[in-house]
C-alpha positions in Angstrom: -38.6 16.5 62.2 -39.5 20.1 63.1 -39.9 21.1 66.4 -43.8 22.5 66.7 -44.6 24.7 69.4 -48.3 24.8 70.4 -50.4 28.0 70.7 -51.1 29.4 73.6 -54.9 28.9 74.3 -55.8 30.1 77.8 -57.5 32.7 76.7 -59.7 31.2 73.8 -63.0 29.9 74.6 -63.9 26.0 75.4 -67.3 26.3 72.9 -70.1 23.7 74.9 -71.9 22.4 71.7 -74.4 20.6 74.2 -75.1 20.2 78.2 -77.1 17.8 80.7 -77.2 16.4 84.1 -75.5 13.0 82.9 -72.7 14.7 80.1 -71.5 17.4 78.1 -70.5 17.7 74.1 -67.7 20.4 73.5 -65.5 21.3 69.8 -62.2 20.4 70.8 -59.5 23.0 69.7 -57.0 21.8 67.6 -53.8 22.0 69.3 -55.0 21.5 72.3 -55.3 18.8 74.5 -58.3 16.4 75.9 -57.0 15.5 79.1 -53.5 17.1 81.4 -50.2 16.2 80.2 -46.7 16.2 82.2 -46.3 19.7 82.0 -50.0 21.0 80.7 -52.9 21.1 83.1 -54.7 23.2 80.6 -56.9 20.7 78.4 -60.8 19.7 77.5 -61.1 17.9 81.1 -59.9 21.1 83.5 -61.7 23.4 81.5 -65.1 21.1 81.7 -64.1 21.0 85.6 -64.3 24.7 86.0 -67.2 25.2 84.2 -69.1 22.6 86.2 -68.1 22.5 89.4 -70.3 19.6 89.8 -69.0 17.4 88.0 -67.3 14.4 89.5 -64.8 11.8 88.1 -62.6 11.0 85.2 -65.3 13.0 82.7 -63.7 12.2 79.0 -65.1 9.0 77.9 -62.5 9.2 74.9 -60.1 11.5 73.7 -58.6 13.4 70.8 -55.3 13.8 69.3 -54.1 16.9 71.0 -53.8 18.4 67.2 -57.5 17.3 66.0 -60.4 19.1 66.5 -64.0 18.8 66.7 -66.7 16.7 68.8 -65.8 15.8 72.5 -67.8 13.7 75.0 -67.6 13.8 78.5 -69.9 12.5 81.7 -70.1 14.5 84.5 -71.1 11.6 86.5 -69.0 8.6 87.5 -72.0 6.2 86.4 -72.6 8.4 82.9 -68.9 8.4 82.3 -68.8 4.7 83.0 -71.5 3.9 80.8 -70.3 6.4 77.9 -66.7 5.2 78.1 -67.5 1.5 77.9 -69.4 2.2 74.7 -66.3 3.5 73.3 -64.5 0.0 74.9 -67.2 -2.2 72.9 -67.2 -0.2 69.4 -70.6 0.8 70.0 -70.5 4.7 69.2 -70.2 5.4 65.7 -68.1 8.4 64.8 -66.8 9.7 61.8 -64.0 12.3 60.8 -63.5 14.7 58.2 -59.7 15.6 56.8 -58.1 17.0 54.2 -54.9 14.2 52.2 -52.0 15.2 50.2 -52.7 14.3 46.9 -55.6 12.9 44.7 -57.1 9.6 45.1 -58.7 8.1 42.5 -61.0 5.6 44.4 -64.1 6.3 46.3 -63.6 4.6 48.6 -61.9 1.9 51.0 -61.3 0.0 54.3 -57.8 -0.2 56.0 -57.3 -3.0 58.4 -53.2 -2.3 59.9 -51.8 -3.0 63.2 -49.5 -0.2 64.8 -47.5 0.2 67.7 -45.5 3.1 69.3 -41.9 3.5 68.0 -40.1 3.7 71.6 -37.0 5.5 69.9 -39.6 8.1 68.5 -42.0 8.5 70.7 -45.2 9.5 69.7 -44.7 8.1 66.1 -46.4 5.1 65.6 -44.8 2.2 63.0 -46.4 -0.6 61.6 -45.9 -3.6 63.5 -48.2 -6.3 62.3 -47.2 -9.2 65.2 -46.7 -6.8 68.0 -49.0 -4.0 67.1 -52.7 -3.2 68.1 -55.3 -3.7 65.3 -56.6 -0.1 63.7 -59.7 -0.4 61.5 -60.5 2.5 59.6 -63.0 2.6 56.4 -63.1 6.0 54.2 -64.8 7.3 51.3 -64.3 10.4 49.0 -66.4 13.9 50.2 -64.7 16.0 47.3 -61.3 16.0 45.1 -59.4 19.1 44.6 -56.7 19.9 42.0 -53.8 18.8 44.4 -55.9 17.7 47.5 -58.7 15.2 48.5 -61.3 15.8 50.9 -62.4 12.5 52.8 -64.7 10.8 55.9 -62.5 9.0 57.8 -65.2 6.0 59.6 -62.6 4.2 61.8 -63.7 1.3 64.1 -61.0 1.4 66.8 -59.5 4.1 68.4 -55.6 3.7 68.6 -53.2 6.4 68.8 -52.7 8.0 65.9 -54.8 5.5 63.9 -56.2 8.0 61.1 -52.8 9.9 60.8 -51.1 6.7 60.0 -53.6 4.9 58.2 -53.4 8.1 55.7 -50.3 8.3 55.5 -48.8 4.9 55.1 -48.5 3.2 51.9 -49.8 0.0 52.8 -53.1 2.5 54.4 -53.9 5.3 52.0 -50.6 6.5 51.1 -51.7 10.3 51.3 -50.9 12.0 54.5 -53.2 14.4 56.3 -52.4 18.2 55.4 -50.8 19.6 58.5 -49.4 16.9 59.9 -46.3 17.5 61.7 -45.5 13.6 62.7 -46.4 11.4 58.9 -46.6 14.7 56.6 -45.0 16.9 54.7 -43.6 19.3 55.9 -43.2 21.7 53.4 -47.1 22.0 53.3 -46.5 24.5 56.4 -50.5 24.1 57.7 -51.1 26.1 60.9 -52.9 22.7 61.6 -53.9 19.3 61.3 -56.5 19.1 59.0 -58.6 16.3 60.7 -62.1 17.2 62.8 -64.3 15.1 64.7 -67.5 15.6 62.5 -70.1 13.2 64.1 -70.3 11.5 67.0 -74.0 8.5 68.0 -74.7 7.2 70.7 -76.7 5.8 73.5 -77.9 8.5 75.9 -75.7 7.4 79.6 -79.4 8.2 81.7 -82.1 7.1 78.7 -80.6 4.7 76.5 -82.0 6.6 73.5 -80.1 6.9 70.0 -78.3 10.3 70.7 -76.0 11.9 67.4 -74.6 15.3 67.3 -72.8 16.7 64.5 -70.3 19.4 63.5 -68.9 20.0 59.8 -65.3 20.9 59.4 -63.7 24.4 60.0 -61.6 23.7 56.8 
């Protein structure tokens, strides 16, 4: 597997899609990540810190791959961020990505029920490991087929690592990996990027308890 080296992002922009009191909604870069690694600090959660000095705890209630972009949700409270994280816990935010498969699928759509786990002589890759492995449940349907690629919404029910990567690109799953997709692609596609984004994201406001959505279509 090729080594990819990330770009260097200190100087492009966090964009805040939307800000309160009780949270904030930002577009995740791709290649970038949403909270500090071993030898990162820059990332979605520092960059919400130095923008809102305020702001006081653990802040992301989920996070992205560091190579997927798109909607991000954080509370700036401890009590926002506990409520907005344990609606992640309890499958009770409904979100839904768009990406971009190798190949043409002929169905419109599908549900993928496959357990995973982390393959400890490869880490990150994830392998399918249906007595050990954590339960991913993804469902997907057809946005738009191209003449060697298909556009899809990606409506998965869990959150495990790497669960839309691998439930496109295993056979057993979709069987058509994500373009872009250093780790379960093809290589010789040579994206600049993954091509999955965080398109939608509802949910129950932490302070109000309203029905809260917030959307952002693909770059791609």
């Amino acid at each position: 597997m090729k080594k990819f080296d990330a770009p260097d992002l200190q100087h492009v922009p966090l964009s805040i899609l939307h800000y309160e009191e009780s949270f904030v909604v930002v577009d995740k870069l791709p290649h970038f990540l949403s909270v500090p690694g071993r030898h990162i600090k820059d990332c979605v959660v520092n960059r919400i810190r130095d923008l809102f000095p305020q702001a006081e705890g653990s802040l992301a209630a989920h996070r992205l791959d560091m190579e997927t972009s798109g909607l991000m949700l954080l509370g700036l409270t401890p009590e926002s961020h506990r409520k907005l994280s344990l609606q992640f816990e309890q499958r009770l935010v409904h979100k839904t990505y768009t990406g971009l498969v190798e190949g043409v699928i002929e169905a419109e759509e599908g549900h993928i029920e496959l357990a995973f786990r982390v393959d400890i002589d490869n880490r990150p890759m994830q392998i399918l490991d249906p007595e050990h492995g954590k339960l991913g449940i993804t469902d997907w349907k057809i946005i738009e087929r191209y003449d060697t690629h298909t556009r899809l919404q990606f409506t998965p029910t869990t959150g495990r690592t790497h669960q839309l990567r691998v439930h496109a690109a295993h056979p057993k799953g979709l069987g058509h990996p994500l373009i872009g997709d250093s780790l379960y692609g093809n290589p010789a596609e040579n994206r600049s990027r993954l091509m999955l984004h965080s398109t939608s994201l509802a949910f129950h406001h932490p302070v109000t308890d309203e029905n809260v959505k917030f959307e952002l279509p693909a770059p791609f």
